[in-house]
N, C-alpha and C positions, 0 to 999 in steps of 0.2 A: 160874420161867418156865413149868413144864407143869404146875403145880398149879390141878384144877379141870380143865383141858384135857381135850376128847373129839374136837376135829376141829382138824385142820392145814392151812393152806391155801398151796399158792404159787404166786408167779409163775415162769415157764421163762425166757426170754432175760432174763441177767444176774444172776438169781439162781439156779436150776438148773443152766441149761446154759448157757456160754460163747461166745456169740451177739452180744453187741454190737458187737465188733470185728470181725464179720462183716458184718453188717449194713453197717458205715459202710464195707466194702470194697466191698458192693453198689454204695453209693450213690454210690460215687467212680468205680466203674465206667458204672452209670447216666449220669451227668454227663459221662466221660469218651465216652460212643458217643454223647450227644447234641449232644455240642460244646462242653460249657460248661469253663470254667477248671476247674481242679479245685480247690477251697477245701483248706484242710487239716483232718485226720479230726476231730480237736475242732470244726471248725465244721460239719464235715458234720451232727454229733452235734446239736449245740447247734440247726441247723435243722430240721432234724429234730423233733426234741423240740419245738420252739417250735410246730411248724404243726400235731402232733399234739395238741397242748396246745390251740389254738384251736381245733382242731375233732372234739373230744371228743366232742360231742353229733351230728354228724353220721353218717349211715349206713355209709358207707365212707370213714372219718379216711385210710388209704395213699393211696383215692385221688386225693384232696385232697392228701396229700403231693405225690404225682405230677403233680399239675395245678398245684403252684408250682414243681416245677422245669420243667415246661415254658416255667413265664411267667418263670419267674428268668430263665435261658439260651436265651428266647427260639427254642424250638427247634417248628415247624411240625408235629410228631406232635400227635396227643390226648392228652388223657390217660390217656385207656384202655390208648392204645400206649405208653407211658410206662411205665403200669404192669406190662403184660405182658411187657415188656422185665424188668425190674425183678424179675419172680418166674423168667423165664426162666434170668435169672444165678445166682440166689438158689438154683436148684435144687440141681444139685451142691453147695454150699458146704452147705447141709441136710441134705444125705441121705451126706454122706462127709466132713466137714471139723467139725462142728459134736459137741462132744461134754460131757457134764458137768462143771462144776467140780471139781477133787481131792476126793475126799472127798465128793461130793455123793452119790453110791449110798449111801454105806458109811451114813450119814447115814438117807435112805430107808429102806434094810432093818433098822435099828436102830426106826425109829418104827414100822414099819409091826407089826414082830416083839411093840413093846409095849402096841399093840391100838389106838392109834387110825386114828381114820376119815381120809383124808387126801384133795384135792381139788388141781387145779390148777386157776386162776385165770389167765387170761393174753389181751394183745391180738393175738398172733399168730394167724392165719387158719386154719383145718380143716386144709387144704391140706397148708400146713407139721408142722401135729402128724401129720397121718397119715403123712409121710416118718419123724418119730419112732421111730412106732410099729412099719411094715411096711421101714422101708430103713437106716435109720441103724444102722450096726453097732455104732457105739460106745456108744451110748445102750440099745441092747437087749440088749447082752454083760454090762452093768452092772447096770442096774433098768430092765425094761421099765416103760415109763409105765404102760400099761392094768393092771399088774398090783399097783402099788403104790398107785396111786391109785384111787378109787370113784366122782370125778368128774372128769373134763376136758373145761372148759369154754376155750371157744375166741372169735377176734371176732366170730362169728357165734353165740353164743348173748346176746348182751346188745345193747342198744339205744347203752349208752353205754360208755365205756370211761375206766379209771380216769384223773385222782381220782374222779371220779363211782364209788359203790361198789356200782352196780350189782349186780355181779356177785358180788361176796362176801354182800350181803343174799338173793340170791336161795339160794346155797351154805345159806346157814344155815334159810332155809325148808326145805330142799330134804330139809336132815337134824336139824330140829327143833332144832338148837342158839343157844346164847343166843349173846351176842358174849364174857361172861363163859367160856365154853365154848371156843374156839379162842381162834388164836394163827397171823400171818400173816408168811410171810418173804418178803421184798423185797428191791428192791436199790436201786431209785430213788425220788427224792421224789416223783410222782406216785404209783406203789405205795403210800410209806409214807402219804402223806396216803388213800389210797382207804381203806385199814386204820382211821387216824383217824375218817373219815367215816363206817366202821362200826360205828366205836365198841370194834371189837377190837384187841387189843396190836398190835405190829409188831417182827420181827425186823428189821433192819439186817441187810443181807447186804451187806461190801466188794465194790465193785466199782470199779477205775478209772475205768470211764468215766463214771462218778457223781460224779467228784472235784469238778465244780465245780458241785454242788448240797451238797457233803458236811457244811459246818455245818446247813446247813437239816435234813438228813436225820437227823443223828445230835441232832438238839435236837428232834423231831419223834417217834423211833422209842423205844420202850422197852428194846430190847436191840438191843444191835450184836457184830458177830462179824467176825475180818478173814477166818474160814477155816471152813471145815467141817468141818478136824480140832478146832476150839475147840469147835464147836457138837456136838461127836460127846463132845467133857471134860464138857462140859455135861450132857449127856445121862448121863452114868455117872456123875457127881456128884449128880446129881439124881435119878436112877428107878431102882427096885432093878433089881439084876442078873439076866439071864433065863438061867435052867439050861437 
C-alpha cells in the first residue's frame, strides 16, 4: 500500500474526525427551529448528500443545501438565514463535541514520523477547520492538524468539490507528485470516486454512516480498513521500524 508513496492525502469529517453524526444532529436541529418534521438521521444523511451531490459544481454547495430545506419545509427565512442558523448550532458541536476517530492521531504521528508529506483534502469551510485548529481541545491534545499536515485545504480553496477531484490535482501540483506517488483516505463514495478521478489509490476508511453506499465504496476503493488500529498493523507490517 505505501510503496512508491511520498504524499498522503485526507479527508476530515468521516474519515479523520468523527463528524458525521454531528452534522446530521445539526440538520435535525436546523429543521427542527424551522418547523419542518424531522425526517429520520439516515434521511437527513441521504438528503443531504443528494443536494450536495447536485450541486458540486456550484460556488457555495451548503448553501444550496440550505435553500432546499427552506423550500422543502416551506419555511419564510432565506437562505442565507438558514444557513447562518445552521453554522450557528454547528459551532459548539466543532469546537467541544467533535473529536478523532480511535486511533486516528496514533495513525498521524506514525506517517508523519516516517517522512511523508501529508495534506488534508476536505469540503468543510475555513471556518470550521480554524475552530480545529485554535479551539477543539480534543483534536489539538492529540495531533494538531497545522502541525502534521503541510497542506489544509478547505471549500474555499477549490472551485468544485469532490467527486470532481479538483482538489487533490491541484495537492499534487502543489507538491510535484505523480498520482503513482500518493495514496488517499476516505470514507465516502464521493471521496472515493474523487481519488479515482485522480487517478490515485484510495483507502476505504469504515464509517457507518457510509453503510448505504458501502458495496459501491468498497468495489471502487483499493484498500479498506474498518479501524485505525488495522491501518496502524498495516503500517508496522509494511514500513521498517523507527528507532
Amino acid at each position: 500500500m505505501f510503496a512508491g508513496k511520498k504524499v498522503i492525502m485526507f479527508d476530515l469529517d468521516g474519515t479523520l474526525v468523527d463528524s458525521v453524526g454531528v452534522w446530521n444532529e445539526v440538520d435535525r436541529l436546523v429543521i427542527r427551529k424551522i418547523g419542518g418534521t424531522e425526517p429520520a438521521e439516515t434521511e437527513i444523511q441521504k438528503q443531504r448528500d443528494a443536494v450536495m451531490r447536485r450541486n458540486s459544481k456550484a460556488e457555495h454547495p451548503y448553501l444550496e443545501y440550505c435553500r432546499y430545506l427552506k423550500d422543502t419545509y416551506n419555511h419564510a427565512w432565506t437562505a442565507e438565514e438558514v444557513l447562518k442558523l445552521r453554522y450557528d448550532i454547528a459551532d459548539d458541536y466543532l469546537a467541544n463535541t467533535i473529536d478523532y476517530k480511535p486511533g486516528a492521531d496514533k495513525v498521524l504521528h506514525r506517517l508523519k514520523a516516517q517522512g511523508f508529506v501529508m495534506a488534508v483534502a476536505t469540503a468543510t469551510r475555513r471556518k470550521n477547520l480554524e475552530l480545529y485548529l485554535t479551539v477543539n481541545r480534543n483534536i489539538m491534545g492529540k495531533a494538531r492538524l497545522d502541525e502534521c499536515f503541510s497542506i489544509l485545504y478547505t471549500r474555499e480553496d477549490t472551485k468544485e468539490i469532490k467527486p470532481n477531484p479538483e482538489v487533490y490535482l491541484r495537492i499534487m501540483r502543489e507538491l510535484g507528485a505523480a498520482p503513482s506517488e500518493c495514496l488517499i483516505f476516505e470514507d465516502s463514495l464521493v471521496g472515493v470516486e474523487a481519488a479515482h478521478n485522480a487517478g490515485i489509490e484510495a483507502v476505504a476508511m469504515y464509517d457507518k454512516y457510509s453503510d448505504g453506499e458501502r458495496d459501491e465504496i468498497n468495489a471502487l476503493a483499493d484498500y479498506r480498513f474498518n479501524s485505525y488500529d488495522e491501518v496502524l498493523a498495516a503500517i508496522e507490517a509494511e514500513l521498517p521500524v523507527i528507532l
